[in-house]
N, C-alpha and C positions, 0 to 999 in steps of 0.2 A: 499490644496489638501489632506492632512492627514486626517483633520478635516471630509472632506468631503467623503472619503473613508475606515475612519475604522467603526465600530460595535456601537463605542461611541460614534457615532454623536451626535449634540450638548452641542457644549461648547462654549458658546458665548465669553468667556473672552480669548481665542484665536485670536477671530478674533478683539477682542479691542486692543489686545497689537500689535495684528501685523498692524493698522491701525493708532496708534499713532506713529509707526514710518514713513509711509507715507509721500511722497510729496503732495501740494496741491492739483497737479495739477491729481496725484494717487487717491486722496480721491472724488476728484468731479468725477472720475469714477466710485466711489463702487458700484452707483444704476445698472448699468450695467452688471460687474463683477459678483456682489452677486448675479442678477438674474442667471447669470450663473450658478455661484457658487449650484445655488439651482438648477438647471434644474439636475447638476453633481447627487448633493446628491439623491434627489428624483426618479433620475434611478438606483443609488447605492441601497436607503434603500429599491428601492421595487423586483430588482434582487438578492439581497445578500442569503446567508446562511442562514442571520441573518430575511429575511423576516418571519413573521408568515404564515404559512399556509395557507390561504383566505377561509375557508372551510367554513365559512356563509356569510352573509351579513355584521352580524355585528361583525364579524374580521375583515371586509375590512372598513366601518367604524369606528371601531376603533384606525384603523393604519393609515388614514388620519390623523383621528381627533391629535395623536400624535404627527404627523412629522407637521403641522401647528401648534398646542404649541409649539413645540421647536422653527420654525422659528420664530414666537412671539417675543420671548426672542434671538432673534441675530440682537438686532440692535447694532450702535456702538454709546454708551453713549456718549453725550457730544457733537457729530457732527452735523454740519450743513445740513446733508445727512439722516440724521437721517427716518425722516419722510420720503423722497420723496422715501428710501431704502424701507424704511417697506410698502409704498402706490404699489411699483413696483413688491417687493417679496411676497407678498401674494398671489395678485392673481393670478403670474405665477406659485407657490406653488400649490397652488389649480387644478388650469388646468391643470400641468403637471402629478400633483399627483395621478389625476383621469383619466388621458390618460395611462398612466403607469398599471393602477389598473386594467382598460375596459382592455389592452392588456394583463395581465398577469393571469388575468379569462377565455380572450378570448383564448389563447395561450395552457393555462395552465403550462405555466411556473413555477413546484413546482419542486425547488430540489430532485433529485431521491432518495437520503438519508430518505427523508418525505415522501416519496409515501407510499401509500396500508398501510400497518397492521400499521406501526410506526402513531400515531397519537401526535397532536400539543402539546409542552410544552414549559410551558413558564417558563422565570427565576424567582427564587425563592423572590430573592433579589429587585425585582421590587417593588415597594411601589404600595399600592392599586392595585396589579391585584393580582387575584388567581393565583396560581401554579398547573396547570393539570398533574396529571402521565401520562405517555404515555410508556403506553406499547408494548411489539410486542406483537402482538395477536398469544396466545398460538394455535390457531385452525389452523387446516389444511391450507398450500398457495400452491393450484393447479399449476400446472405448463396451461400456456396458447395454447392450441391446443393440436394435436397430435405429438409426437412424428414421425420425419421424417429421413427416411436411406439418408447416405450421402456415397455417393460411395467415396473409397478409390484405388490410382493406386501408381505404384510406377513410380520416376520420374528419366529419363537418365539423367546421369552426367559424364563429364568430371573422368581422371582418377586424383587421391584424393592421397595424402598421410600423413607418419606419422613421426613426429621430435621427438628426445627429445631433453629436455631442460634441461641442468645443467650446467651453465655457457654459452660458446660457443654454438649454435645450431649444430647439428650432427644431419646430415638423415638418417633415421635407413637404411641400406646395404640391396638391392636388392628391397625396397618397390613396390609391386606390387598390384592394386586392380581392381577389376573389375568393368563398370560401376555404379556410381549411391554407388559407397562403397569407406570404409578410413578403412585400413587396415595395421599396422607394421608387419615387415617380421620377427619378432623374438622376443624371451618373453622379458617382459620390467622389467621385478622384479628389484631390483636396479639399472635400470636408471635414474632414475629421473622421472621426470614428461616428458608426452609424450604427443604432441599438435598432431591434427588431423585435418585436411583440409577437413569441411564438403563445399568445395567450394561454400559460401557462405557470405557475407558480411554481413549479418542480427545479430540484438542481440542473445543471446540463453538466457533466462529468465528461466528453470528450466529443471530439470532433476531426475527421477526416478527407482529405480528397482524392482523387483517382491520380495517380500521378502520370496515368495514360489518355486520361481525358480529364482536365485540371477543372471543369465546368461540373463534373459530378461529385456531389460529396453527399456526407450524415451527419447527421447530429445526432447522443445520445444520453439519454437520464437517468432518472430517477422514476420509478414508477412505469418502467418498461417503456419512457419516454423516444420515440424516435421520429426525427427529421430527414427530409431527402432533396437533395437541391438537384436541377439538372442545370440550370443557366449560371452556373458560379457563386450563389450563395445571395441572388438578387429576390430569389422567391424560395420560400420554404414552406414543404408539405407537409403534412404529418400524418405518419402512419400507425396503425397498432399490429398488432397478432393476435388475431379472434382467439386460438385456440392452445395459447403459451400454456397456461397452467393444468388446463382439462378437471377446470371445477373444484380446484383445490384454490383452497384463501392462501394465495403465494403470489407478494408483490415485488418482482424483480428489480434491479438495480441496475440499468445498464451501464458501466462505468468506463468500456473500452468498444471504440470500431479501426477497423481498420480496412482499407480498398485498394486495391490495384489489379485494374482491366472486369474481368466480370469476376473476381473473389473477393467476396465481403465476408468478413467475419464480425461477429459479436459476443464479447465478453461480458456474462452477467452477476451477479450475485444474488440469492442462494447461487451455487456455483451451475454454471448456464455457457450452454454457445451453440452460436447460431450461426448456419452458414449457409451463403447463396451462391451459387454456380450461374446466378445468368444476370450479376448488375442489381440486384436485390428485387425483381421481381418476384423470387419465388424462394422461401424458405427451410429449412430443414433445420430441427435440432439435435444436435449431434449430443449421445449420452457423454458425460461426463465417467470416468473409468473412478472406481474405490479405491483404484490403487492410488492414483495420481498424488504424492507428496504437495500438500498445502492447498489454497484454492485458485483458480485461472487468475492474472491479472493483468498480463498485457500480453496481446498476441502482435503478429506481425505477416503479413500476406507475403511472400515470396517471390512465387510463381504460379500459377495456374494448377490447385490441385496441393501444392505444397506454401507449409505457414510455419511460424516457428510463435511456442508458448512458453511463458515464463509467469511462473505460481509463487501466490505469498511464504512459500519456502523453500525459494531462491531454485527450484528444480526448473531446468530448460528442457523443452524437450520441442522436435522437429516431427512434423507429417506428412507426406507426401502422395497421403491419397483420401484429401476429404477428412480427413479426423478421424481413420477407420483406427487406427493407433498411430501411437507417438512413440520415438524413440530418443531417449535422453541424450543431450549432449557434456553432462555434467556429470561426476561421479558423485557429488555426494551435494544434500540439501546445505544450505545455509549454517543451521540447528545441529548439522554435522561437523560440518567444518572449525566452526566455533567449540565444540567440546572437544574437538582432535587440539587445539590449538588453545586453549584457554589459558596456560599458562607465559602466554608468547610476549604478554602486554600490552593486549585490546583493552583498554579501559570500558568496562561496561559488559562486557562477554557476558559472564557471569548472571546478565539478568537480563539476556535474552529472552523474550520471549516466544520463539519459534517462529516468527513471520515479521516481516519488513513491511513499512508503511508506506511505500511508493519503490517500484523500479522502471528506470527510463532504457530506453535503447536508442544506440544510433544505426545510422544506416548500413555503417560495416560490420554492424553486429555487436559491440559492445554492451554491456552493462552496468547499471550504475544504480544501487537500492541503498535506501535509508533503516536501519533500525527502527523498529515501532514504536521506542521510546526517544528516537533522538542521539544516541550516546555515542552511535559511532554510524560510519557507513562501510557498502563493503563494492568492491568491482569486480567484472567479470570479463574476460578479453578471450574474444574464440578461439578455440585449439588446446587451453587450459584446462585444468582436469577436474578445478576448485574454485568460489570465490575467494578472492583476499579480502581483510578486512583490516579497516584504516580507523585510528585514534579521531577523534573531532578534534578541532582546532583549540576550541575554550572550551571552560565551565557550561557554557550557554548550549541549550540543546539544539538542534541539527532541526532547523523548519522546512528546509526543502532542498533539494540537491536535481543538478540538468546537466546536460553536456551542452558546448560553448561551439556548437555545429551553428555553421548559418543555413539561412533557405537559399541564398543566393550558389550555395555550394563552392565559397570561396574557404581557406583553410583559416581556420581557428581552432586551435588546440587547446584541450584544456578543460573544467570543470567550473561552475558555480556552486556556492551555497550559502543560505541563507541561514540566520540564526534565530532563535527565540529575540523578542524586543525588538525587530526590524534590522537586525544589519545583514549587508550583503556583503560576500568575499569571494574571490574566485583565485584559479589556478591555472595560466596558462602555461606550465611549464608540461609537457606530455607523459612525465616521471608520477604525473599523481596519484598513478596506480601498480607506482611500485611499491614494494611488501618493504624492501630495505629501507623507505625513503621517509623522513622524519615529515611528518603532513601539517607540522605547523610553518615550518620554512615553505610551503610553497603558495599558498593564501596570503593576498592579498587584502586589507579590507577597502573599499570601494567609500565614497564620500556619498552619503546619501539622508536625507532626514524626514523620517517616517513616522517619527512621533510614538514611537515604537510598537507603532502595526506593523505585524508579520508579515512578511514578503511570500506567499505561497507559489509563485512558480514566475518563470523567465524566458525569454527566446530572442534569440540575435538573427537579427534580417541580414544583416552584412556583418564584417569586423568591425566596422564602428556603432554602427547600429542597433542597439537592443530593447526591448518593452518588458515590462516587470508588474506582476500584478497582485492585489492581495487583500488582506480583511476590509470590510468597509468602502469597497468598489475604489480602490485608492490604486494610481498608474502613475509608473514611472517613466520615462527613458531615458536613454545615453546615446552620444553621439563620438564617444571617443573610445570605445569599446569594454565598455563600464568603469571605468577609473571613475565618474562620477557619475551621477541618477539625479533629474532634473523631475520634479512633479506635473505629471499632467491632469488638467483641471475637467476631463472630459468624464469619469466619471466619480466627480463631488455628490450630486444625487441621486446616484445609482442607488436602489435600498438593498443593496447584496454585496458578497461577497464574490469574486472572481478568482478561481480555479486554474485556470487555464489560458494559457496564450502560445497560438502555432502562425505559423507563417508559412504559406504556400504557392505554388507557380513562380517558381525562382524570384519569391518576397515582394511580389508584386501586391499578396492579396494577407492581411493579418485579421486574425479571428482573437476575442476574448469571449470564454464564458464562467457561467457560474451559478450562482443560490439565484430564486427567486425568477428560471426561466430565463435571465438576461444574456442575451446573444449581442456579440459588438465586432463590425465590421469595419475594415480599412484599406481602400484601394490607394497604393502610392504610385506615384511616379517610377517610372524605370529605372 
């Protein structure tokens, strides 16, 4: 099964060892079996990641011709089955391989990562093939159609309120709100943390503020979930979009917002974005281009008119007139870089699988994404042409990775990341995103006990100050600028998971969300 489902397929001497341990009566089935066996791989090797792109003819001949060499060489030396194995697997190799090929032409079954501008590369390390760059195509990627208005209404709700959390729950005294709002009856400044009943059981996947008017912000979900504050995040509305899907059973994801002055965008999945020109009263969904390498996953507002996108296949790209097109800042995807480079001594390249599981940015434009399995990360610094990509620390896979930016916009340099089992390490030396620079020398591991719940994401209000949040509604912080992580008890019975922690209005004001609708608020002292 391994053999037959990773990247590496073919390795005959596998399947010899696993064959000499064998009953007879096991071994007079292998002609059987293997055909299976083959029918497995042959739908693996020609849906995977790993397939080449089919874009002529003769890539698709090619890619036969390969995976019939390798079956070639998987007989099992020595047996009695030998021949009648090899007389069986071939030509169901053959037939299957080319049933496979017709459908995946017919289909067009090309990973989205490979679409439009990103064009085929192959690994470097391949004996006898060339290695093609593939770049993203620096030219203009139209957005597909016209831009169409999506009516916005607000939606009746139940009456909502508001807790804090510090220790024991306590209902804030007299909470009153009016429909369709979550509002505390009194200022929260040293409360604690203050949960908010957006009566809704849905993830919340991100959260925003105006950084020109620090009083307006969104909230955004699951389920086309969306929030709108105008007084600082003291009352939350909720809105929908009557006419998102136009009658189609299609339930968006909204996983990204972002605002400054009257440009609000929204990032969705299936892949979606939304955009408002007047403070989100009124909005437009902007087509999504076929070219676009990977899917939208964080955008960033700019200026008025102008936003900068970055897709789960590491492709940036810049617009500067409403989403009418984008033009790349990057010359080549993630998925590219890695097969120009694979034999450099990324540990993990190799089993890429075309798209990254979080990318963060900071305010000067930086980059910072995780592999989708953990195994490495990689950076991006403006003006560059490529991301670099960086070994992990340990064995232990890569849970979450942020930059070590504060709200307060005092300087801290440097990276976190967390690992599988709950430990947290970071990097304040600025070098962490050098290509030359060995990435276990510059982590640090941080004293923290988690019991080994995973740490899913972090944010520093100052240099000393950080909050840390993760499975199990479990919260941390430090006071010494993460050298240690003290437990905070405010969300012990939270029943979710929290996603997210930002800090805004020069750290005055911190947000946690996550599973289960849970919104968590915190007014500090200056």
């Amino acid at each position: 099964v391994g053999t037959c489902t990773t990247r590496d397929f073919g390795r005959p001497h596998l399947s010899a060892m696993v064959f000499a341990s064998m009953p007879v009566s096991a071994k007079q089935a292998m002609p059987a079996l293997g055909a299976f066996a083959c029918a497995v791989t042959i739908v693996g090797t020609c849906t995977s990641s790993a397939w080449v792109q089919p874009g002529t003819s003769t890539g698709l001949s090619q890619q036969v011709n390969s995976a019939v060499g390798r079956l070639r060489g998987v007989g099992i030396p020595g047996s009695a089955g030998e021949s009648e194995a090899r007389s069986t697997l071939l030509p169901m190799t053959v037939g299957l391989g080319s049933l496979c090929i017709a459908m995946q032409a017919f289909r067009g079954r090309v990973p989205a990562q490979r679409r439009g501008a990103a064009r085929v590369t192959s690994v470097a390390a391949i004996a006898s093939s060339e290695a093609e760059v593939v770049d993203v195509d620096p030219a203009l990627v139209e957005a597909d159609g016209e831009e169409e208005d999506v009516e916005v209404i607000e939606v009746e709700m139940s009456v909502s309120r508001a807790e804090v959390l510090r220790g024991a729950a306590v209902a804030v005294g007299g909470a009153t709100a009016a429909a369709g709002m979550a509002s505390p009856a009194n200022a929260e400044e040293n409360l604690g943390w203050v949960q908010y009943d957006l009566n809704t059981g849905e993830t919340l996947y991100d959260i925003d503020f105006d950084t020109d008017d620090p009083l307006h912000g969104f909230v955004v979900g699951a389920r086309s979930l969306f929030y709108e504050t105008k007084d600082g995040g003291k009352r939350w509305v909720s809105r929908s979009f009557a006419n998102l899907s136009k009658g189609q059973d299609v339930s968006y994801r909204f996983q990204a917002v972002t605002v400054k002055g009257d440009d609000v965008w929204i990032v969705g999945k299936p892949p979606l974005l939304l955009h408002s020109k007047d403070s989100g009263k009124t909005w437009k969904k902007v087509p999504v281009s076929r070219k676009l390498p990977g899917l939208p996953q964080v955008m960033k507002v700019l200026a008025p008119g102008k936003a900068e996108l970055a897709t789960s296949s590491g492709a940036v790209y810049v617009t500067d007139n409403d989403g009418k097109n984008f033009k790349s800042i990057v010359k080549e995807t993630v998925d590219a870089t890695l097969n120009r480079v694979s034999s450099s001594g990324v540990n993990g390249a190799s089993y890429f699988t075309g798209s990254v599981k979080s990318i963060k940015r900071t305010q000067n434009g930086k980059y910072l994404a995780v592999a989708s399995r953990g195994n490495f990360f990689l950076t991006y610094t403006p003006g560059e042409a490529r991301w670099v990509p960086h070994n992990r620390i340990s064995a232990r896979r890569i849970q979450a990775m942020g930059f070590r930016d504060t709200a307060n916009n005092d300087e801290n340099p440097g990276v976190w990341m967390t690992l599988n089992g709950g430990y947290f390490t970071q990097a304040t030396d600025e070098k962490y995103d050098d290509i030359d620079t060995e990435t276990k020398k510059l982590f640090d591991f941080s004293s923290i006990r988690t019991g080994g719940i995973g740490i899913i994401d972090a944010a520093f209000r100052s240099q000393t100050e950080g909050w840390a949040v993760g499975g199990s509604g479990v919260i941390y912080f430090t006071t010494n600028g993460g050298k240690t992580w003290q437990f905070d008890s405010s969300g012990t019975e939270l029943p979710c998971n929290l996603y997210n922690v930002k800090f805004f209005n020069n750290g005055k004001i911190g947000y946690m969300i996550g599973s289960a609708g849970i919104l968590l608020r915190k007014v500090f002292e200056a």
